[in-house]
mmCIF file of the N, C-alpha and C atoms, coordinates in Angstrom:
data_MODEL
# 
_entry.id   MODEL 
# 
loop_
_atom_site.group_PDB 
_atom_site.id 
_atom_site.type_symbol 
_atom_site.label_atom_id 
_atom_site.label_alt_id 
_atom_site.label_comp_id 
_atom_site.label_asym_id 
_atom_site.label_entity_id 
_atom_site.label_seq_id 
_atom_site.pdbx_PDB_ins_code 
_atom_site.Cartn_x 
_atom_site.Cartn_y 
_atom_site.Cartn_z 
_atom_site.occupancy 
_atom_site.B_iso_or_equiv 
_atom_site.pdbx_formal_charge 
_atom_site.auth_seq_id 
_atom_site.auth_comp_id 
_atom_site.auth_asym_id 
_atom_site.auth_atom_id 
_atom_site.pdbx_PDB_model_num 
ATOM 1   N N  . UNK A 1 1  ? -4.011  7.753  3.599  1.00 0.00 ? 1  UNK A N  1 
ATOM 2   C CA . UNK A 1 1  ? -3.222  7.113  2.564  1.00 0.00 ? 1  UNK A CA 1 
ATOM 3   C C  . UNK A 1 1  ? -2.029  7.983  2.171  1.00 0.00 ? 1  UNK A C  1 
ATOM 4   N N  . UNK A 1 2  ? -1.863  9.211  2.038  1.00 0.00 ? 2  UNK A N  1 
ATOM 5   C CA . UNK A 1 2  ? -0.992  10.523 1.645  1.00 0.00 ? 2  UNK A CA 1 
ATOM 6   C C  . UNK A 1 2  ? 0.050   9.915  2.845  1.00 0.00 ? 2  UNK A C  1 
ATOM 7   N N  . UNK A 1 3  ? -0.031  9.767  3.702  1.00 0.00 ? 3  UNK A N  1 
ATOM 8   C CA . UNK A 1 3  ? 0.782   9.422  4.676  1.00 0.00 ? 3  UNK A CA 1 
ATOM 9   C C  . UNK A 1 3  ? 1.549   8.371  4.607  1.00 0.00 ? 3  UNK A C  1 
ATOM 10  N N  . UNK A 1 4  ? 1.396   7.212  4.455  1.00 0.00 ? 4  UNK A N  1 
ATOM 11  C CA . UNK A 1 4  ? 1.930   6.166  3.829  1.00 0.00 ? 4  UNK A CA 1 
ATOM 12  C C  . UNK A 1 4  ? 2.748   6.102  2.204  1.00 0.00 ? 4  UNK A C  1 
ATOM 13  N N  . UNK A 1 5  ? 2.227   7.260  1.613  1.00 0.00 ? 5  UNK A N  1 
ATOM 14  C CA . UNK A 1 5  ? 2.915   6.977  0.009  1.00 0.00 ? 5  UNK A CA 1 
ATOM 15  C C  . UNK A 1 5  ? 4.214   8.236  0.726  1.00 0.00 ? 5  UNK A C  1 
ATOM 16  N N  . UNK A 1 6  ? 3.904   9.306  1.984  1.00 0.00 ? 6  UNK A N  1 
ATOM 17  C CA . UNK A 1 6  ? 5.332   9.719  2.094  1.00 0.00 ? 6  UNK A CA 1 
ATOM 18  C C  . UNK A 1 6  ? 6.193   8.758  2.719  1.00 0.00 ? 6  UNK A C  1 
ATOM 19  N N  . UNK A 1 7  ? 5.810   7.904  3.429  1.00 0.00 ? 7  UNK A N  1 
ATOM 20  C CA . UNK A 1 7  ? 6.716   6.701  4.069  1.00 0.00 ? 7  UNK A CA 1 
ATOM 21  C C  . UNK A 1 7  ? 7.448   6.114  3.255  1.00 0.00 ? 7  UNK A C  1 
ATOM 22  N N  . UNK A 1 8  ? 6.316   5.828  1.852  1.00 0.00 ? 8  UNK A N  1 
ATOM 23  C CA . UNK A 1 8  ? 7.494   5.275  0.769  1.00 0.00 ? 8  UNK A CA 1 
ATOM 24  C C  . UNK A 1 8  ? 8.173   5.800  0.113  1.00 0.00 ? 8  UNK A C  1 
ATOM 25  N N  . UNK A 1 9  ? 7.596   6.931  0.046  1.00 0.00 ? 9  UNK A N  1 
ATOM 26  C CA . UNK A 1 9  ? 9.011   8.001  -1.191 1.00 0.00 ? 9  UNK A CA 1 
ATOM 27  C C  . UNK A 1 9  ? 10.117  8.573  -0.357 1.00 0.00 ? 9  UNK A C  1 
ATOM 28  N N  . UNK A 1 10 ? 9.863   8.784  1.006  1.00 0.00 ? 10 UNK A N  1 
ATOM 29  C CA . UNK A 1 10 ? 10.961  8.922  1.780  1.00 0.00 ? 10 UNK A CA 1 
ATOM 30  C C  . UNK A 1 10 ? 12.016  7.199  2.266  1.00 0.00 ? 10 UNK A C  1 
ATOM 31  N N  . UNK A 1 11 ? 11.495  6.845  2.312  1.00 0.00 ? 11 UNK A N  1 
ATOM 32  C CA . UNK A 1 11 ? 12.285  5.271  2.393  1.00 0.00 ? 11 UNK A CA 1 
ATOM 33  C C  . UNK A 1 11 ? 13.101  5.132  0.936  1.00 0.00 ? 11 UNK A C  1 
ATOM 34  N N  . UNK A 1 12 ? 11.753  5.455  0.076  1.00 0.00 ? 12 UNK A N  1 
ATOM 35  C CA . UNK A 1 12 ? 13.013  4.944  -1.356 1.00 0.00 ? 12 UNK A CA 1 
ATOM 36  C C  . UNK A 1 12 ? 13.876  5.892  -1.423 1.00 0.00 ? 12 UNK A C  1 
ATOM 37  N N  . UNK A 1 13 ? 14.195  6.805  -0.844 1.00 0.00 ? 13 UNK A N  1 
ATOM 38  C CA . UNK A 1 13 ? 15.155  7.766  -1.033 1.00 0.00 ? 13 UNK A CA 1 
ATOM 39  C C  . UNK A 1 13 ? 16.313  7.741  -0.033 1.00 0.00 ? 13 UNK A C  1 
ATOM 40  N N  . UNK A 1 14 ? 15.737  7.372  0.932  1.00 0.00 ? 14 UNK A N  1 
ATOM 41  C CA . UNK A 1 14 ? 16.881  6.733  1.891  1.00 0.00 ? 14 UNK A CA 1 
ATOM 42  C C  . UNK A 1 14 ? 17.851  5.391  1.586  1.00 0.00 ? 14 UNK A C  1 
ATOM 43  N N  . UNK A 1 15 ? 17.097  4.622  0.741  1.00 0.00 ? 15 UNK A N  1 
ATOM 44  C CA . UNK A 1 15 ? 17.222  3.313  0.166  1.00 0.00 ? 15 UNK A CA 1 
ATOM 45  C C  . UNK A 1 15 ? 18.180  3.414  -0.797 1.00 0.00 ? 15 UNK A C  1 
ATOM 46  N N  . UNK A 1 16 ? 17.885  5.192  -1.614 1.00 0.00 ? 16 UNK A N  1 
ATOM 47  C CA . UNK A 1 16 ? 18.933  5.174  -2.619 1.00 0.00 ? 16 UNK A CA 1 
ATOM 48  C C  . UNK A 1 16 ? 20.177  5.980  -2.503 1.00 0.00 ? 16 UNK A C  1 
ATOM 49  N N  . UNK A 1 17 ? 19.959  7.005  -1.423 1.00 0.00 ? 17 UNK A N  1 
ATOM 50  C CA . UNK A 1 17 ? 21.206  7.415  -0.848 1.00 0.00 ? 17 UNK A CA 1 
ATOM 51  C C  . UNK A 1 17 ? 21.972  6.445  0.085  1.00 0.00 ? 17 UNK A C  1 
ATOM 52  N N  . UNK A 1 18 ? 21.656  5.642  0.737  1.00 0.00 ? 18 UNK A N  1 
ATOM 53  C CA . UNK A 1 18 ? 22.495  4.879  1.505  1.00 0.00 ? 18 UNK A CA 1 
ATOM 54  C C  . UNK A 1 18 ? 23.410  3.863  0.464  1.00 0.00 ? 18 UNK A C  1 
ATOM 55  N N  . UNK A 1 19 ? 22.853  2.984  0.235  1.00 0.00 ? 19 UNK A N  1 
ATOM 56  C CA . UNK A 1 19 ? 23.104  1.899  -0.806 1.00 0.00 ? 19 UNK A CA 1 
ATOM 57  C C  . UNK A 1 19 ? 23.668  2.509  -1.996 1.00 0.00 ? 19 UNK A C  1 
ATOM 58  N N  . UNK A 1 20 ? 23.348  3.528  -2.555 1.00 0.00 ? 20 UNK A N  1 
ATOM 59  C CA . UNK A 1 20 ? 24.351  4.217  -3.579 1.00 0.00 ? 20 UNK A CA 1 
ATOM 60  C C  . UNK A 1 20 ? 25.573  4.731  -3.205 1.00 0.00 ? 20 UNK A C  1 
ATOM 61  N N  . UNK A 1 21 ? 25.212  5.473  -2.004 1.00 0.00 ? 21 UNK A N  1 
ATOM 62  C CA . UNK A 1 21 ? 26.953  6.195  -1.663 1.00 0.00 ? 21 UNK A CA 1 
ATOM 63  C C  . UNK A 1 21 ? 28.062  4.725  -1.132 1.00 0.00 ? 21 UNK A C  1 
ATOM 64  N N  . UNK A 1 22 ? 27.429  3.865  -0.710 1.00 0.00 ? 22 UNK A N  1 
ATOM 65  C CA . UNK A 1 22 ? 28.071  2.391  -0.220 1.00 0.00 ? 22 UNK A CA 1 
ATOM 66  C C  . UNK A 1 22 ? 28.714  1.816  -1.702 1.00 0.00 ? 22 UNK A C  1 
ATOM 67  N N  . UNK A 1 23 ? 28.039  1.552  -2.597 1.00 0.00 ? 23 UNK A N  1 
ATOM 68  C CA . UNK A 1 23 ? 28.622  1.302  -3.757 1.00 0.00 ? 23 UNK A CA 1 
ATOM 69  C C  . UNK A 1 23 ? 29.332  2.188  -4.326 1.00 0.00 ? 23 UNK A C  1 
ATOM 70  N N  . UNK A 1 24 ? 28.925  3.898  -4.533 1.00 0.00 ? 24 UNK A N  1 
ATOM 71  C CA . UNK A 1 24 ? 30.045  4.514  -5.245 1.00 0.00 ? 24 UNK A CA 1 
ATOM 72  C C  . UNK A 1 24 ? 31.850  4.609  -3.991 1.00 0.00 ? 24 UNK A C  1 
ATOM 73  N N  . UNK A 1 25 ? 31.505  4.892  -3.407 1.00 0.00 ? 25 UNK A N  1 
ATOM 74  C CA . UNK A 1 25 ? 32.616  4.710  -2.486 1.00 0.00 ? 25 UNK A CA 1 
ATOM 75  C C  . UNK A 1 25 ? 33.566  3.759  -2.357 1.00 0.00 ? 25 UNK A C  1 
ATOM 76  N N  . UNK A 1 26 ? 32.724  2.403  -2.126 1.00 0.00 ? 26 UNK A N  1 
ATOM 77  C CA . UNK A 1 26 ? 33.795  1.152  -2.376 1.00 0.00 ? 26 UNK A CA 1 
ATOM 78  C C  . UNK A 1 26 ? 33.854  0.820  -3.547 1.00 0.00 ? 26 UNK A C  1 
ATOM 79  N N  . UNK A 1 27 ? 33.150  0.779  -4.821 1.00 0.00 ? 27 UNK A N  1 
ATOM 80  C CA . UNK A 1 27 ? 33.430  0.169  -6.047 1.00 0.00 ? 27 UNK A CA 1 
ATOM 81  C C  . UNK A 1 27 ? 34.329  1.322  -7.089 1.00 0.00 ? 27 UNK A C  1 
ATOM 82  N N  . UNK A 1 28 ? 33.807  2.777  -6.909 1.00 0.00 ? 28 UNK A N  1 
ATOM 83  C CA . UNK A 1 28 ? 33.943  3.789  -7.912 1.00 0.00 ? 28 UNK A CA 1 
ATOM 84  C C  . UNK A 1 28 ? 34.966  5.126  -6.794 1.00 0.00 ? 28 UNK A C  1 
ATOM 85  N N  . UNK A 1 29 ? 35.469  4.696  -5.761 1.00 0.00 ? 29 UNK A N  1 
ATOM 86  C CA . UNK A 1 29 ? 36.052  5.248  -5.087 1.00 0.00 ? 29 UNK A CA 1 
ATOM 87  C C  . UNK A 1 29 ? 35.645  6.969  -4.617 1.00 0.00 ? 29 UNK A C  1 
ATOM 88  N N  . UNK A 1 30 ? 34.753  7.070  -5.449 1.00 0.00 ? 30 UNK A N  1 
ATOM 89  C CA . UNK A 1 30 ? 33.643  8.133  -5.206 1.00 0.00 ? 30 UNK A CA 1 
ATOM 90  C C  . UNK A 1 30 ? 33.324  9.048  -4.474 1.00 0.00 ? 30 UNK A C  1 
ATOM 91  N N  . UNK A 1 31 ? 32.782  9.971  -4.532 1.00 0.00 ? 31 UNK A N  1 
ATOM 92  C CA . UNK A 1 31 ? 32.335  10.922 -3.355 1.00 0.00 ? 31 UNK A CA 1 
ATOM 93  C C  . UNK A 1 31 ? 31.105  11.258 -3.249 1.00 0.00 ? 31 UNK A C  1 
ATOM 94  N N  . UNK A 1 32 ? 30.334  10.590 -2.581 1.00 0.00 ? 32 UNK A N  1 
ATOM 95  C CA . UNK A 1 32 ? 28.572  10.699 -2.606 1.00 0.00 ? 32 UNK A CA 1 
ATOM 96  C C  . UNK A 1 32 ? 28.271  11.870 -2.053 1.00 0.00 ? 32 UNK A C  1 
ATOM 97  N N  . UNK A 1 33 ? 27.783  12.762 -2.951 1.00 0.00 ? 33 UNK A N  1 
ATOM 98  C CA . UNK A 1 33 ? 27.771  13.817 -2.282 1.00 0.00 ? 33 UNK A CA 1 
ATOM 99  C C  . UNK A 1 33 ? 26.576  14.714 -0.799 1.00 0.00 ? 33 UNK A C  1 
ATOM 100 N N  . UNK A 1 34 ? 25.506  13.856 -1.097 1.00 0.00 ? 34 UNK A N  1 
ATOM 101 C CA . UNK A 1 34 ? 24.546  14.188 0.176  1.00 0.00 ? 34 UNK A CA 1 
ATOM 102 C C  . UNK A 1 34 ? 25.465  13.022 1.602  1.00 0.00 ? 34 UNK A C  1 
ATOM 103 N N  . UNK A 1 35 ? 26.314  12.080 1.592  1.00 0.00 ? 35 UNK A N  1 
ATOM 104 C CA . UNK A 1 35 ? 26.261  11.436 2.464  1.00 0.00 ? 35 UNK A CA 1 
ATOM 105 C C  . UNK A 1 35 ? 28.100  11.466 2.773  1.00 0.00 ? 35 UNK A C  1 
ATOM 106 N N  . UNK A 1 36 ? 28.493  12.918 2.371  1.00 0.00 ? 36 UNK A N  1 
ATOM 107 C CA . UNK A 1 36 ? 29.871  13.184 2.477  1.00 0.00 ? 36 UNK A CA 1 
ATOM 108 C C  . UNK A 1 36 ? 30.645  12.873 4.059  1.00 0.00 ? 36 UNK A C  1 
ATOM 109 N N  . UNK A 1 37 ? 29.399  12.828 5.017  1.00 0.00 ? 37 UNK A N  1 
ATOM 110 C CA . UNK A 1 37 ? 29.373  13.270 6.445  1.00 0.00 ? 37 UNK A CA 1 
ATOM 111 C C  . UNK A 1 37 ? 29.878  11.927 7.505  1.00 0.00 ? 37 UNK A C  1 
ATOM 112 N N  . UNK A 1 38 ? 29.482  10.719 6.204  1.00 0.00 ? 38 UNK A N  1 
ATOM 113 C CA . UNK A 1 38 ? 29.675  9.662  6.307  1.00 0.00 ? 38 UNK A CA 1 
ATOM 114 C C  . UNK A 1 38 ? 30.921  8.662  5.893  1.00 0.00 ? 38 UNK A C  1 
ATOM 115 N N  . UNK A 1 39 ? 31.528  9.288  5.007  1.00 0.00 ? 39 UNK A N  1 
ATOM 116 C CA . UNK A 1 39 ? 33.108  8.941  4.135  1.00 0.00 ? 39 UNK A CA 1 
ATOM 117 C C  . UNK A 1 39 ? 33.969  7.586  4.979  1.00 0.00 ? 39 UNK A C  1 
ATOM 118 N N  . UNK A 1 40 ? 33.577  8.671  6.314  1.00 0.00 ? 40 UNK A N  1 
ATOM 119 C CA . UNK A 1 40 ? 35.029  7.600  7.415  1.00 0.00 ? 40 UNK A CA 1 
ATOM 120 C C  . UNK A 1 40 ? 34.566  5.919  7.355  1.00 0.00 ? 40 UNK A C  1 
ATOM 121 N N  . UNK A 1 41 ? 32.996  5.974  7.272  1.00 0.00 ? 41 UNK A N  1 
ATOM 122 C CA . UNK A 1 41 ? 32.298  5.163  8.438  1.00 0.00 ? 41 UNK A CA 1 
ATOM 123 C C  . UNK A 1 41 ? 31.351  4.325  6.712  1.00 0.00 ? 41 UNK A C  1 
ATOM 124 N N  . UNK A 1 42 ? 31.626  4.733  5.497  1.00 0.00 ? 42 UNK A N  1 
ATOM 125 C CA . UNK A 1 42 ? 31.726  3.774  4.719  1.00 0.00 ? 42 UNK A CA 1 
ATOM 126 C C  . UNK A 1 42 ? 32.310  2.331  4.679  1.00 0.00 ? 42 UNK A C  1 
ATOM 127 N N  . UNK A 1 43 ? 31.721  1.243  4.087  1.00 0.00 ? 43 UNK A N  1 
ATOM 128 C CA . UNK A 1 43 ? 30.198  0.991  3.285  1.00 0.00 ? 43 UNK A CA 1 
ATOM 129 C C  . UNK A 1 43 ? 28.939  0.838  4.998  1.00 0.00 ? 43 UNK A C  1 
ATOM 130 N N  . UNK A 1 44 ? 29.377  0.794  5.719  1.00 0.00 ? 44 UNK A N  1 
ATOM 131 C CA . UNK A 1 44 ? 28.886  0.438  7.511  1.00 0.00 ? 44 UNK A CA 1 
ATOM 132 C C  . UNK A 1 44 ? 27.845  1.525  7.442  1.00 0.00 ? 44 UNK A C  1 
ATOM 133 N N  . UNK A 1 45 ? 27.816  2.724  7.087  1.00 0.00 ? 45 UNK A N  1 
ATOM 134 C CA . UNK A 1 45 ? 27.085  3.879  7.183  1.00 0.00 ? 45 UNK A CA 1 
ATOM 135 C C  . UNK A 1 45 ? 26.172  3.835  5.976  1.00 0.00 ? 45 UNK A C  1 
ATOM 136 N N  . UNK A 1 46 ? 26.554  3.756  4.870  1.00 0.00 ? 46 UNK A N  1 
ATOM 137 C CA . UNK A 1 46 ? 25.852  3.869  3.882  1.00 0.00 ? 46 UNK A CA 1 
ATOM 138 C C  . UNK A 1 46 ? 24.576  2.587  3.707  1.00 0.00 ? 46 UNK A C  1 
ATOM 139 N N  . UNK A 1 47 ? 25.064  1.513  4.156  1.00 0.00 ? 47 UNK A N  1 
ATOM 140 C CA . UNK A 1 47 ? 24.179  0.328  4.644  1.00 0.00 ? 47 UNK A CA 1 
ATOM 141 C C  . UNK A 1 47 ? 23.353  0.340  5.341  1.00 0.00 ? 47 UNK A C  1 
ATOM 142 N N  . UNK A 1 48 ? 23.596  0.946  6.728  1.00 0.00 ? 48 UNK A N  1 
ATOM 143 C CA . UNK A 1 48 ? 22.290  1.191  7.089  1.00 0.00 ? 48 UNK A CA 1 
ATOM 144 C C  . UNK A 1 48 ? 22.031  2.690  6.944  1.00 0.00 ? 48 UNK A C  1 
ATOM 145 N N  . UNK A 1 49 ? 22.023  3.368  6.457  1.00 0.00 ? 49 UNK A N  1 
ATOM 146 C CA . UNK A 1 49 ? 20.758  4.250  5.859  1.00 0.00 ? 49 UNK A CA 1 
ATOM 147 C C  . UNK A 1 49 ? 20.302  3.592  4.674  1.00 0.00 ? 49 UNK A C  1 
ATOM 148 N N  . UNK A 1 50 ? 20.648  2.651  4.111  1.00 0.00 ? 50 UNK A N  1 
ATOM 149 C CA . UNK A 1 50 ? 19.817  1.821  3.249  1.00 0.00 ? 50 UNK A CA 1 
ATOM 150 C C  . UNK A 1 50 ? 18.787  1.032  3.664  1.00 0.00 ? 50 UNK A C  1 
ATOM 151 N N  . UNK A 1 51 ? 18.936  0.370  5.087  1.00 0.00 ? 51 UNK A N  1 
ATOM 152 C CA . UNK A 1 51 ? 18.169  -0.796 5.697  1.00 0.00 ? 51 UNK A CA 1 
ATOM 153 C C  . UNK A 1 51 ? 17.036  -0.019 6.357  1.00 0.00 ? 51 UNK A C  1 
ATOM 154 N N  . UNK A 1 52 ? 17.505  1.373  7.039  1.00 0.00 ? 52 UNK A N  1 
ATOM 155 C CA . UNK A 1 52 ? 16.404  2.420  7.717  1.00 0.00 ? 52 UNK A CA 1 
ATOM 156 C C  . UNK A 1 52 ? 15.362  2.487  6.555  1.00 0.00 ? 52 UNK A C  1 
ATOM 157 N N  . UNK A 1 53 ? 16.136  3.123  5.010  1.00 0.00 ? 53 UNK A N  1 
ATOM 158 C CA . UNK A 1 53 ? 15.218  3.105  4.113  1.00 0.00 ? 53 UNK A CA 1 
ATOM 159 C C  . UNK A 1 53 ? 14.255  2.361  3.529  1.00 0.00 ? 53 UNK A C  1 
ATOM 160 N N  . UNK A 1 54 ? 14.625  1.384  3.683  1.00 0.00 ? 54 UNK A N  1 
ATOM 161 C CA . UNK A 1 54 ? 14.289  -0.220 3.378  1.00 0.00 ? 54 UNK A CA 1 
ATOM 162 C C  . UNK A 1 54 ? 12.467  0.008  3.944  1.00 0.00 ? 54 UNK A C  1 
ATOM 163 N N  . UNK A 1 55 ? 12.978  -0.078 5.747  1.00 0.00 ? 55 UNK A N  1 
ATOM 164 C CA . UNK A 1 55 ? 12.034  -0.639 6.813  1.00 0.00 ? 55 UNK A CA 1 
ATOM 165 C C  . UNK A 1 55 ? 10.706  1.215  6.620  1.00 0.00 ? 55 UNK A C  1 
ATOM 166 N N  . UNK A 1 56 ? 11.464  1.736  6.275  1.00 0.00 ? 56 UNK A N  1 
ATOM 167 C CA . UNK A 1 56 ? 10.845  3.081  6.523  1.00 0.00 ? 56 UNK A CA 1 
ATOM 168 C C  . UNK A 1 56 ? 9.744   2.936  4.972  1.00 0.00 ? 56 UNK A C  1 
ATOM 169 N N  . UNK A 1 57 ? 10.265  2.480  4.289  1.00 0.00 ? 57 UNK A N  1 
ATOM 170 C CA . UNK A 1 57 ? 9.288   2.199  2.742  1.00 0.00 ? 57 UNK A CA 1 
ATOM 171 C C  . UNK A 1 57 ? 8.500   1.112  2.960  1.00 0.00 ? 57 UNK A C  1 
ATOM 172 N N  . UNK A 1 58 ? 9.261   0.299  3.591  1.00 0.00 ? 58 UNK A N  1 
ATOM 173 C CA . UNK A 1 58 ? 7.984   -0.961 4.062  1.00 0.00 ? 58 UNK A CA 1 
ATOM 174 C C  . UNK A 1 58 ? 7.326   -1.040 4.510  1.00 0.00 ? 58 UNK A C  1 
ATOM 175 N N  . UNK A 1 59 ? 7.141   0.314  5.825  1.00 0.00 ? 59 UNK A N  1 
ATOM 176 C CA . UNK A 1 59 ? 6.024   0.473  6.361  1.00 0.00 ? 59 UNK A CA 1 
ATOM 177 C C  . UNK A 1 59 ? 4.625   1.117  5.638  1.00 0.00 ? 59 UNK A C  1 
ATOM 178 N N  . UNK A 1 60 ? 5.250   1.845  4.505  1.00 0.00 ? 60 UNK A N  1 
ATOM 179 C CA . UNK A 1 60 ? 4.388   2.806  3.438  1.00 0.00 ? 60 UNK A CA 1 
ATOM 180 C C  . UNK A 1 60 ? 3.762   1.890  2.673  1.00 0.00 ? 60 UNK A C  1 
ATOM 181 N N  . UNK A 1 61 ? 4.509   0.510  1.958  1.00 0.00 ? 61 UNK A N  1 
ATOM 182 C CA . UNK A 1 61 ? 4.324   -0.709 1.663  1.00 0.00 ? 61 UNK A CA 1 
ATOM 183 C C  . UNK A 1 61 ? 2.576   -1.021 2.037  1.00 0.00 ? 61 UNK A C  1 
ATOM 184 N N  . UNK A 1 62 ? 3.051   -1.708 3.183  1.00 0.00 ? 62 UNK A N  1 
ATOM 185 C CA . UNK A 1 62 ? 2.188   -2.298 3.870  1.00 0.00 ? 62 UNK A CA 1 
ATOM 186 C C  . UNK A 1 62 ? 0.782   -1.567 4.429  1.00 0.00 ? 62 UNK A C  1 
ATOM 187 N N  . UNK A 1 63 ? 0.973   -0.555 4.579  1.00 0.00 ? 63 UNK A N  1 
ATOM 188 C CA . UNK A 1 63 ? -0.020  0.650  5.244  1.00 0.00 ? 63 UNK A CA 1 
ATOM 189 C C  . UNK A 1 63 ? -1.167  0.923  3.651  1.00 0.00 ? 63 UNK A C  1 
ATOM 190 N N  . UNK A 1 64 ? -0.297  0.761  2.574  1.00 0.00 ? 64 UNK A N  1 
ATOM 191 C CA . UNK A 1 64 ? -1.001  0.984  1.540  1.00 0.00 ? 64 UNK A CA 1 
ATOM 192 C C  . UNK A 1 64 ? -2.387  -0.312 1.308  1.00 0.00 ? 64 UNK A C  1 
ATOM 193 N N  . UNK A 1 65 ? -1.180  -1.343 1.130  1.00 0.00 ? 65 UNK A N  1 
ATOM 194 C CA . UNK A 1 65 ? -2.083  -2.654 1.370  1.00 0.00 ? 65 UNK A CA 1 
ATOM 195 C C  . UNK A 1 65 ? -3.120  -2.855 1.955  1.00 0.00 ? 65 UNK A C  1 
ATOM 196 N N  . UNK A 1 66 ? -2.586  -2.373 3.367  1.00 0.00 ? 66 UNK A N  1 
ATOM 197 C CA . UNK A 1 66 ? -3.939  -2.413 4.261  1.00 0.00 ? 66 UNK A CA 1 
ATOM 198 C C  . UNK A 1 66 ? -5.041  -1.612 4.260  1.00 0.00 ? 66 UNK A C  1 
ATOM 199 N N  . UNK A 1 67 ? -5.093  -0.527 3.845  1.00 0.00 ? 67 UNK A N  1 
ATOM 200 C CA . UNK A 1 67 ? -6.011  0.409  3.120  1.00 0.00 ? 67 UNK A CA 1 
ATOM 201 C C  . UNK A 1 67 ? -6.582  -0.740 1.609  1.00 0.00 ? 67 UNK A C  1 
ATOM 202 N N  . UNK A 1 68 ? -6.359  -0.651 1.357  1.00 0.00 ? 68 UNK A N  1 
ATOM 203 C CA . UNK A 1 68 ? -6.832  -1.485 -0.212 1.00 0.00 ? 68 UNK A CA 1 
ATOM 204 C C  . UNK A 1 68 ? -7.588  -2.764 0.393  1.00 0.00 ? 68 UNK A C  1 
ATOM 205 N N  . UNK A 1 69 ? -7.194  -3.253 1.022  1.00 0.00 ? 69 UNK A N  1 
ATOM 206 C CA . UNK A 1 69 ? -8.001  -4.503 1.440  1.00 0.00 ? 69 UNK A CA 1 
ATOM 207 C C  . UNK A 1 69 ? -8.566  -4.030 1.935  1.00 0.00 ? 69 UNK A C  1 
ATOM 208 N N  . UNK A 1 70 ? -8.937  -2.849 2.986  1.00 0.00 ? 70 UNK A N  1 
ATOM 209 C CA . UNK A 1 70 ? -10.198 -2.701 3.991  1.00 0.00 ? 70 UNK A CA 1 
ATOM 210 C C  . UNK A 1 70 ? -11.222 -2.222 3.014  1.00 0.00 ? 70 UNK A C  1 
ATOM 211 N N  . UNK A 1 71 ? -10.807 -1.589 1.843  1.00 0.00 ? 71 UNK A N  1 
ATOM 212 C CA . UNK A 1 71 ? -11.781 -1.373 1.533  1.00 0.00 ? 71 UNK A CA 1 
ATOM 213 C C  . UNK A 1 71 ? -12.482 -2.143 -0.014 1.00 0.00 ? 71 UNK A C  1 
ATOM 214 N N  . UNK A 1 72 ? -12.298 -3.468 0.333  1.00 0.00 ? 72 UNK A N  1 
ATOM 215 C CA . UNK A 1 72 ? -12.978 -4.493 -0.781 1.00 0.00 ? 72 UNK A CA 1 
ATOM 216 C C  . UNK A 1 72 ? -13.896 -5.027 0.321  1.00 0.00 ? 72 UNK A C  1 
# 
């Protein structure tokens, strides 16, 4: 189970660096600072490290679930 709750805290963190530096950049003209590496290739870059994050938490998601039901 430890394994799956890092799937999700690493996904939500991917989820919030991608998708945050995408919004501060195009809305707040911004400089995200962990995803500086990415600037050129904004909001395209910052999107998907949001969607990686997304799928990478969903797997933690689901893995949790399935633990919980196996064991009712």
């Amino acid at each position: 189970m430890g394994l799956f709750i890092a799937f999700e805290v690493i996904g939500i963190i991917g989820m919030v660096q991608g998708f945050g530096s995408a919004l501060v950049t195009q809305v707040w003209g911004g400089n995200w600072a962990l995803m500086r590496w990415a600037l050129e290739w904004q909001p395209v870059a910052g999107i998907a490290v949001g969607v990686l994050g997304l799928l990478i938490a969903s797997i933690g998601w689901s893995g949790q679930k399935r633990i919980k039901s196996s064991r009712r």
